[in-house]
N, C-alpha and C positions, 0 to 999 in steps of 0.2 A: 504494500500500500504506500500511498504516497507520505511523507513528511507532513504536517502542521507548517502551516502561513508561517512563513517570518516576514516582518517590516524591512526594508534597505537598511542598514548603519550606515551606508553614504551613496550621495548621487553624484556624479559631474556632467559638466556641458563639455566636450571637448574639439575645439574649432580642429577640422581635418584638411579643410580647405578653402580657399575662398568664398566657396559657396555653401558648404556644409557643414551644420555642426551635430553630434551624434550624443545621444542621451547614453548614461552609465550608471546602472545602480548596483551594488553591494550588499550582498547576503552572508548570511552565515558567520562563521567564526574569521574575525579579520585575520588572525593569524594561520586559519589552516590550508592546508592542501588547495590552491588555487585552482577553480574550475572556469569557463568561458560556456557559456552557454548561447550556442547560433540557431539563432530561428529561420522558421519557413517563409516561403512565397516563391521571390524576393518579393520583400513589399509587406510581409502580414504583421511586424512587428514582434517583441516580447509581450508576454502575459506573465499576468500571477500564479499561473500553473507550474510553469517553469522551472523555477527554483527548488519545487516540492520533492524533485526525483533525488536529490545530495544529502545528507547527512548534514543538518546545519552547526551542528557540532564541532563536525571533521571536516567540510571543505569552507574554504571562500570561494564564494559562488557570485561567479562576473556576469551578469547579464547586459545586452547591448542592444539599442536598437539600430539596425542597420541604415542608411544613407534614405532619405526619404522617408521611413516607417515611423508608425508609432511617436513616441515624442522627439525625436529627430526632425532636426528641420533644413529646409523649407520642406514641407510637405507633397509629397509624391512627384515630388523632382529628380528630371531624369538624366540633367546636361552631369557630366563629371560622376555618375554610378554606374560603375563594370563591376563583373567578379574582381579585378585586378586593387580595386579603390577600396573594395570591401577586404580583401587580403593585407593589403598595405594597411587599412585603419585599423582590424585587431591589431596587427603589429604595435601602431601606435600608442594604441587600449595598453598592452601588454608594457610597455615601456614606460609609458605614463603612469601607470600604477603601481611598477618596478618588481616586475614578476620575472622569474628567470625562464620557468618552465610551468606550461599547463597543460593539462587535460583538458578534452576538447568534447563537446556533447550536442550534436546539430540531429536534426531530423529533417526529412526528405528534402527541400534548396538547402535548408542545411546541415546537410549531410554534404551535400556537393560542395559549398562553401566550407565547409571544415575540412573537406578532405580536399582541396584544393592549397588551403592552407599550410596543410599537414606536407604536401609534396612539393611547398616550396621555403617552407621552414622546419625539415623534419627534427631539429637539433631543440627547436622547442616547443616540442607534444611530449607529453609526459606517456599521455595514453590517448585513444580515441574510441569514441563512444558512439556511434550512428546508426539510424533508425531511418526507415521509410527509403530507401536510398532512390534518389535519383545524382543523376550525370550529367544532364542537358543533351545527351545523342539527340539525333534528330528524330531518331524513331521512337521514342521514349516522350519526347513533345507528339509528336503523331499520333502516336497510339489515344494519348489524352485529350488531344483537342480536333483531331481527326477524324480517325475512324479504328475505334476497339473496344475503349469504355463506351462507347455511344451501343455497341450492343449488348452490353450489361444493363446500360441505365439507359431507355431509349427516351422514355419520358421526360426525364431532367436535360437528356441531349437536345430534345426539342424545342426546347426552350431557351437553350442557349445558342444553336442557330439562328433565333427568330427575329434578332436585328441585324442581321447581314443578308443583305440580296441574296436570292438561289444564283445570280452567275458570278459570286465572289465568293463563294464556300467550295471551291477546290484548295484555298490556303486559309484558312480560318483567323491564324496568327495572325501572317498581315491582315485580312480586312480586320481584324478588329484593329491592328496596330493604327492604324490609318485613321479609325473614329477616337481613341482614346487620346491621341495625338493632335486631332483636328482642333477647329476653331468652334464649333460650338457646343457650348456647356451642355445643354438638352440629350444632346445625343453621348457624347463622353459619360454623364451620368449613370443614362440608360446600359450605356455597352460594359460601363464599370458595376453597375449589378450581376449584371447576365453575366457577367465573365466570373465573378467573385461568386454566386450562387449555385454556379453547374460546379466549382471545387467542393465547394459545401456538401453540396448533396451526395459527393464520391467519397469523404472521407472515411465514413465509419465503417464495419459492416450491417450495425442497425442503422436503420432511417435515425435522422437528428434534425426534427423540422424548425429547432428554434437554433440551430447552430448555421443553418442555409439565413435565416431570416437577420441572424448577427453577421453576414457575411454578406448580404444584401445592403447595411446599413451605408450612408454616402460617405464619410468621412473614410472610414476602414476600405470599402470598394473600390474606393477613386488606389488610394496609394497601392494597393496589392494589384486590383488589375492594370492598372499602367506601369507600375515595374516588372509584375512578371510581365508582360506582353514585352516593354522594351527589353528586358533579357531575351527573353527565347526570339523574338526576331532576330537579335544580334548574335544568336547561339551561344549563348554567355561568353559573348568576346573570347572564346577558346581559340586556340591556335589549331585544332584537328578537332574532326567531331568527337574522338574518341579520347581525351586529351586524360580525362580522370582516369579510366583504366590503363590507359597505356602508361602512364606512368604511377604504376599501384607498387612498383616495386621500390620505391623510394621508400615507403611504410613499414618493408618489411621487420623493421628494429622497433618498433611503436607499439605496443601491447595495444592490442585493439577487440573491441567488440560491438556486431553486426547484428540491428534486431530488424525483421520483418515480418509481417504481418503477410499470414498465406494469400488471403484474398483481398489484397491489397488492389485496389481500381487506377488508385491514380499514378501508380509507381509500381508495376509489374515484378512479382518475386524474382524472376530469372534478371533485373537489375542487381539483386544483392547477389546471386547466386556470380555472375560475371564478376563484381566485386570481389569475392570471396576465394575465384580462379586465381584473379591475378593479383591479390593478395592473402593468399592460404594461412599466415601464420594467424589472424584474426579470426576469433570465434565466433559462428555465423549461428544464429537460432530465429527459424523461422517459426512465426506461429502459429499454430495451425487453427484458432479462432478470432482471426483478428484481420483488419484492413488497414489504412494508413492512419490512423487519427492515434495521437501517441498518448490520450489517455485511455483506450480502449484497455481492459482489464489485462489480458493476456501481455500486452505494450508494456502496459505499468510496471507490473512483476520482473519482466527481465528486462528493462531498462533499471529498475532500483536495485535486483539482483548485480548487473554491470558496475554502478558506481561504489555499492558495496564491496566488491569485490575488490574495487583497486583503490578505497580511500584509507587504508593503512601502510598504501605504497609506495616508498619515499619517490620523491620527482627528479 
């Protein structure tokens, strides 16, 4: 089960760049075992849920909102946010704070953003902890906004076609990228629902009708669907499409562990299982009643089983 709420013991504003400044709060025991914790989208921000999976005892647990999210500002801006900006800002997070080494804890973007991380600072991952895995491949975007989960969930797929013309739904990405991006508020609102309600609806394995309705709200819709859309249009500024696993073997020396969820919609199990090829030394547990949402019960248990396992493990 999860940890009891703890309040931050500190927060910061920290200027990353001319245009952006990224929110930082502070859990747990200031002096323990330093954690990072990276969230989803890009775009959904930190929650209060978050910090609940650490021992607040035994770790210091980093929470961040990424570039655009959450209380980060300016809000759902897109000039100067790659994976590259977000790589370089933990670094900064980590320095700014005067961490040597941490452990890293992201699920599904961030899983990809941690482990993006991890393979190009691998001297400071203490351990790595990822859940729901995605990569950014192209078929991994496809699958989701395509054509694959649309035969799973046909009803929530239809819905979230319903603001793109029939002869612009060969590439769904761009047409949405194209309205989220455009000049009028009306329609960016509308397409940043539809875009943020069909993830909703994929998450769980149960229906969660008031989790789609929090995900439809405007404030939260606008920042998640106009960053994830300008990621995956941009294929997360990766240099290859295949850029995470091909270089999985940088990791090999990173105590690592791999949770997914069997009937996962939005982030297909044979992602982790790829993962898992070309980084073998990492512990791969897949669940077998569970989809992507990382408080789903089955999620819970070995993800808190994970941080247990390695919070008595010097860094």
């Amino acid at each position: 089960t999860l940890y009891p709420s703890v309040e931050a013991y500190r927060t910061h504003r920290l200027k990353v760049s001319d245009i952006h400044e990224i929110y930082i709060a502070e859990h747990g025991n200031p002096d323990g075992k330093p954690v990072i914790l990276v969230h989803g989208g890009p775009g959904a921000g930190s929650n209060a849920t978050m910090p609940r999976y650490h021992d607040p005892s035994t770790y210091r647990i980093v929470m961040f909102d990424q570039r655009g999210s959450g209380r980060s500002t300016p809000h759902a801006e897109l000039e100067e946010n790659t994976t590259w900006d977000l790589v370089a800002d933990m670094e900064r997070i980590r320095q700014h704070l005067d961490i040597e080494r941490w452990q890293l804890f992201g699920g599904s973007w961030g899983s990809c953003l941690s482990l993006a991380y991890a393979e190009t600072h691998p001297n400071r991952v203490s351990e790595l902890i990822v859940r729901g895995i995605f990569t950014l491949r192209r078929k991994e975007i496809e699958w989701f906004y395509q054509a694959g989960a649309s035969y799973l969930l046909p009803e929530a797929f239809e819905e979230f076609v319903k603001p793109i013309p029939e002869a612009e739904r060969g590439d769904m990405v761009a047409a949405y990228y194209k309205r989220l991006t455009g000049p009028d508020e009306d329609v960016r609102l509308e397409c940043a629902r539809a875009w943020s309600m069909w993830e909703g609806a994929a998450l769980s394995l149960l229906p969660n009708p008031g989790r789609v309705a929090a995900f439809g709200s405007p404030n939260y819709a606008l920042a998640f669907a106009r960053i994830e859309c300008h990621y995956f249009q941009n294929r997360g500024f990766m240099d290859t499409d295949d850029q995470i696993i091909a270089r999985a073997g940088l990791l090999r020396d990173i105590p690592g562990v791999i949770v997914h969820g069997r009937y996962d919609v939005c982030t297909p199990v044979t992602i982790a299982w790829d993962l898992h090829k070309a980084w073998p030394e990492a512990e791969l547990n897949v669940i077998a009643d569970s989809g992507h949402a990382m408080t789903e019960p089955g999620i819970v248990d070995a993800l808190v089983k994970a941080t247990e396992k390695f919070k008595d493990r010097s860094a």
